[in-house]
C-alpha positions as CSV (number, residue, x, y, z in Angstrom):
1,X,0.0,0.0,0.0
2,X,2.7,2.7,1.0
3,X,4.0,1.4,-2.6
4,X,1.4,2.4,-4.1
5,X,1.1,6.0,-2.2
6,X,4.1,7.3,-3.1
7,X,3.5,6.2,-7.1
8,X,-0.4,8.1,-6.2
9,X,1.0,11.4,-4.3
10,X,2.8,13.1,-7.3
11,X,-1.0,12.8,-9.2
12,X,-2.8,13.5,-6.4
13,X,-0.8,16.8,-5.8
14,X,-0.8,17.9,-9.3
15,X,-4.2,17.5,-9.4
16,X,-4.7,19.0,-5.8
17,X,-2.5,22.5,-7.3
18,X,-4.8,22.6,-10.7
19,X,-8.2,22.2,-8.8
20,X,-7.0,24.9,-6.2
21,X,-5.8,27.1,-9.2
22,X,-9.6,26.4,-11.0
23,X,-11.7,26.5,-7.8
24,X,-12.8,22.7,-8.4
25,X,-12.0,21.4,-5.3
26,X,-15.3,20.0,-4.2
27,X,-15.9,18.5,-8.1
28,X,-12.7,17.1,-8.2
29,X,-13.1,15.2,-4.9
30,X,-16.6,14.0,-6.1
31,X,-14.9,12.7,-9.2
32,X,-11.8,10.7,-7.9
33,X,-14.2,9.1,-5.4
34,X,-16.5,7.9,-8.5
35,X,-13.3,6.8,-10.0
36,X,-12.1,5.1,-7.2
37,X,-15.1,2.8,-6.6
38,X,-15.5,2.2,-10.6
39,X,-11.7,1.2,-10.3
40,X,-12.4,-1.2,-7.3
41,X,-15.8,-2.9,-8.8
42,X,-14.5,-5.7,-10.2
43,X,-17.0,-6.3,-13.5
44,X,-15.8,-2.8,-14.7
45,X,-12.3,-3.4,-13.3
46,X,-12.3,-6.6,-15.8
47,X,-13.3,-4.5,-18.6
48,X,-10.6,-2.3,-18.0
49,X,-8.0,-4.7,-18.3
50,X,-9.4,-6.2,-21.0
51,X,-7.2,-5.9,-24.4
52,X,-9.2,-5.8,-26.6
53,X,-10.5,-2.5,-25.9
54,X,-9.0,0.6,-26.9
55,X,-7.3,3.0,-24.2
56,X,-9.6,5.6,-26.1
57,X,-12.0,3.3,-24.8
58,X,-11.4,2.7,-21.4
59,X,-11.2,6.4,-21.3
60,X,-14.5,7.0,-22.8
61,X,-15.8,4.7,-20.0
62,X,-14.4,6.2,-17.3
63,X,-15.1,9.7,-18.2
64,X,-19.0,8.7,-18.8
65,X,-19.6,6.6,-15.3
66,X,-18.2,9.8,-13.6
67,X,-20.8,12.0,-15.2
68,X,-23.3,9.9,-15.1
69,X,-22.6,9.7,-11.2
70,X,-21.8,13.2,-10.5
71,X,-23.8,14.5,-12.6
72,X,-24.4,18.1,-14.3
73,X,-21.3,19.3,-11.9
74,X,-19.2,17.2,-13.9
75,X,-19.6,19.0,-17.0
76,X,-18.1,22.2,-15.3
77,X,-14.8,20.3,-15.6
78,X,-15.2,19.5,-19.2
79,X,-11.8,18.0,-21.0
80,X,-10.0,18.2,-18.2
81,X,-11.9,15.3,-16.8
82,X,-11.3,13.4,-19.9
83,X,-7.4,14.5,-20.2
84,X,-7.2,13.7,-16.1
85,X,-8.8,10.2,-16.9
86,X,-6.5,10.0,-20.3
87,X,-3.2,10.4,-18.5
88,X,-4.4,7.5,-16.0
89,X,-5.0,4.9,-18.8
90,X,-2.1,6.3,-20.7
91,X,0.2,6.1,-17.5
92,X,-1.5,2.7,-16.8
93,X,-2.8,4.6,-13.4
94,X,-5.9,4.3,-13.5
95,X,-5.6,1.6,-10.7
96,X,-4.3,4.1,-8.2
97,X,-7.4,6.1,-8.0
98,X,-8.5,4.8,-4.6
99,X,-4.7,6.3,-3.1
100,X,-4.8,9.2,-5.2
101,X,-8.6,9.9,-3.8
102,X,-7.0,9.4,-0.3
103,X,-3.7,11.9,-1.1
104,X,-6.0,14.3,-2.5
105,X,-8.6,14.4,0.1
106,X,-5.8,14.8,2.6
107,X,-4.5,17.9,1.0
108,X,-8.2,19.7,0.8
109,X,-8.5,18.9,4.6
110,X,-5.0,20.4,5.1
111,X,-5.5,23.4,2.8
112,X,-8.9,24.5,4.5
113,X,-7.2,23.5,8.2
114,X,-9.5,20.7,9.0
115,X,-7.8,17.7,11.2
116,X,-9.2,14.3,10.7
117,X,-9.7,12.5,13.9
118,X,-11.5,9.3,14.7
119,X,-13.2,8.3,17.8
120,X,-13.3,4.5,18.7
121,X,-15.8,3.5,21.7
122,X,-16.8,0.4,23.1
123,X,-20.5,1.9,22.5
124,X,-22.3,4.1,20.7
125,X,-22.0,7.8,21.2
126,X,-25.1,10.1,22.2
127,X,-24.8,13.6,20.7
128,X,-24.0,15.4,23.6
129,X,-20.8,13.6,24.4
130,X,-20.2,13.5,20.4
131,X,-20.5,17.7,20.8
132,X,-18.0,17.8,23.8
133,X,-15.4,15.5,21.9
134,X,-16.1,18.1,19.0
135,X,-15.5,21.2,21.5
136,X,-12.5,19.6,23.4
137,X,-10.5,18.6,20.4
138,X,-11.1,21.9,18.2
139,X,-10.2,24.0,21.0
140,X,-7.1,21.9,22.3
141,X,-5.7,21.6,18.3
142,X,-6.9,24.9,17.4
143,X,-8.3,23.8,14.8
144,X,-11.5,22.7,12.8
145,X,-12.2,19.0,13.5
146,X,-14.2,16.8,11.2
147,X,-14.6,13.7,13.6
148,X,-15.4,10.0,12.7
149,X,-17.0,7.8,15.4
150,X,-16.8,4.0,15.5
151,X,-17.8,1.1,17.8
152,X,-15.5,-1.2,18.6
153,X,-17.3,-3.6,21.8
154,X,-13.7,-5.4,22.5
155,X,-12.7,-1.2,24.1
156,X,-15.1,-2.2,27.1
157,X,-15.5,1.6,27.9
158,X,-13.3,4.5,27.6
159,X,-12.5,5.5,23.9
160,X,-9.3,5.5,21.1
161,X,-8.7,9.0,19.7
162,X,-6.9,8.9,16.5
163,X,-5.7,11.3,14.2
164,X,-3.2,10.5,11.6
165,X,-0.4,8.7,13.3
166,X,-1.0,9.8,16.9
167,X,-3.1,7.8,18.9
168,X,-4.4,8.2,22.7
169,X,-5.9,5.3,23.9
170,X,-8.3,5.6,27.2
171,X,-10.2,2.6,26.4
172,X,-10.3,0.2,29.7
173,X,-9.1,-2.6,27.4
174,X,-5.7,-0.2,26.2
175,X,-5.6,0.3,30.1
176,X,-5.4,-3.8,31.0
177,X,-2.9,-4.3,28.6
178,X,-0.6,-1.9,29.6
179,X,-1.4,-3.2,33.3
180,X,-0.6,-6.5,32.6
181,X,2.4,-5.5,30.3
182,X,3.9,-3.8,33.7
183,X,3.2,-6.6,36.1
184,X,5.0,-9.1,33.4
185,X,8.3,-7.1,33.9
């Protein structure tokens, strides 16, 4: 996977820098997502690899099931959608849309100062306590937060906070662990 990120980031950036430049950001992300489950749906993954179609072909695919999905808004972007999708096939790319989706996403949260965090709990989350972790992490990064929740039962209670690499884990399981980890040494 990391592999595959660093082949994705130089697109993903490039195309990051000529949405910014065109005020597409929003389209753009709606695109690559598109792409990136067309790429991953195996039926139109097969036809994609098949020969004995045309790249001009497998462009004119690709360009068509993102319109047809995003609809009108995808006309704003015109030939550069088609020349985008071109240099995948070209490049033999187009597989790469799911990182390149990921890269790019990251760098419109990072341009508009949004962190990404996710919140693991052992159960689900009323809206008052998903509010305070909303207040309590925007004012301690200084920052706009756009939070994730999940449920994960083997937690117990107590919660994971994640964002990018950092963790903090308060969950009662992370807590045992640790406990036992110390009384083993």
């Amino acid at each position: 996977m990391s592999a595959f990120l660093t082949i994705a980031r130089p697109y993903a950036k490039a195309l990051f820098m000529q949405a910014l430049k065109n005020e597409q950001l929003e389209l753009w992300t709606q695109a690559l997502q598109v792409l990136s489950i067309v790429v991953q749906d195996p039926p139109a993954r097969a036809l994609l690899e098949n020969p004995r179609y045309t790249e001009i072909q497998h462009q004119a695919l690709l360009v068509e099931l993102v319109r047809a999905v995003v609809g009108e808004d995808a006309q704003v972007l015109g030939n550069q959608l088609a020349a985008w999708v071109g240099i995948l096939i070209q490049e033999k790319r187009w597989m790469l849309s799911p990182e390149i989706a990921i890269l790019y996403h990251q760098l419109v949260m990072a341009h508009q100062g949004v962190v990404e965090v996710t919140v693991t709990s052992a159960f689900p989350l009323s809206q008052d306590h998903r509010d305070q972790f909303q207040k309590v992490l925007e004012k301690r990064l200084r920052s706009k937060v756009a939070l994730q929740f999940a449920k994960d039962e083997r937690l117990m209670g107590g919660a994971i906070i994640q964002m990018g690499n950092w963790v903090m884990d308060g969950s009662i399981r992370g807590k045992l662990i640790r406990l036992a980890k110390s009384l083993q040494a």
